[in-house]
Residue, then its C-alpha position, 0 to 999 in steps of 0.5 A: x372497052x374497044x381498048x381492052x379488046x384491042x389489047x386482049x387481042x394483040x396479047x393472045x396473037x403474041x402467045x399464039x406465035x410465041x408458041x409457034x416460034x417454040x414449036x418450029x424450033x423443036x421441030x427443027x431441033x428433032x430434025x437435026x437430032x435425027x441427021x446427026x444419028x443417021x449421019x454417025x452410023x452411016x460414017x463411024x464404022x461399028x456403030x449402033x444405035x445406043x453408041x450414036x445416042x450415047x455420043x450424040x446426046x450429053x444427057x444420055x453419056x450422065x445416065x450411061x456413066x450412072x448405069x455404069x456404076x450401079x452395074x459394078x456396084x460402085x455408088x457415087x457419094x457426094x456429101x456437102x459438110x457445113 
């Protein structure tokens, strides 16, 4: 019964710091996120937010493309045929 314990124990220590170790690295993920803003529009002259955001962040070029597009009317089509 002491071994269950024992063994219980030690699994949740290793979710618990598993968890923190995640934690840690979003936060440092958020910090450098913000650096990097700061650093494009205090160093490309012009720039905004949404310009920094849109270079900063691969996801965010996707839905600006996206965005784009449906602000034409252009609609991307794509159809596998098997």
């Amino acid at each position: 019964m002491a071994a269950i314990a024992l063994g219980q124990l030690f699994a949740f220590w290793l979710l618990c710091s598993h968890q923190v170790r995640k934690a840690e690295a979003r936060h440092n993920e958020t910090i450098v996120q913000q650096m990097a803003l700061t650093d494009c529009l205090q160093y490309i002259p012009g720039s905004t937010i949404a310009s920094c955001t849109i270079r900063l962040d691969p996801g965010a070029q996707a839905r600006h493309a996206a965005g784009q597009a449906a602000a034409t009317g252009a609609v991307p089509v794509s159809f596998t045929y098997r």
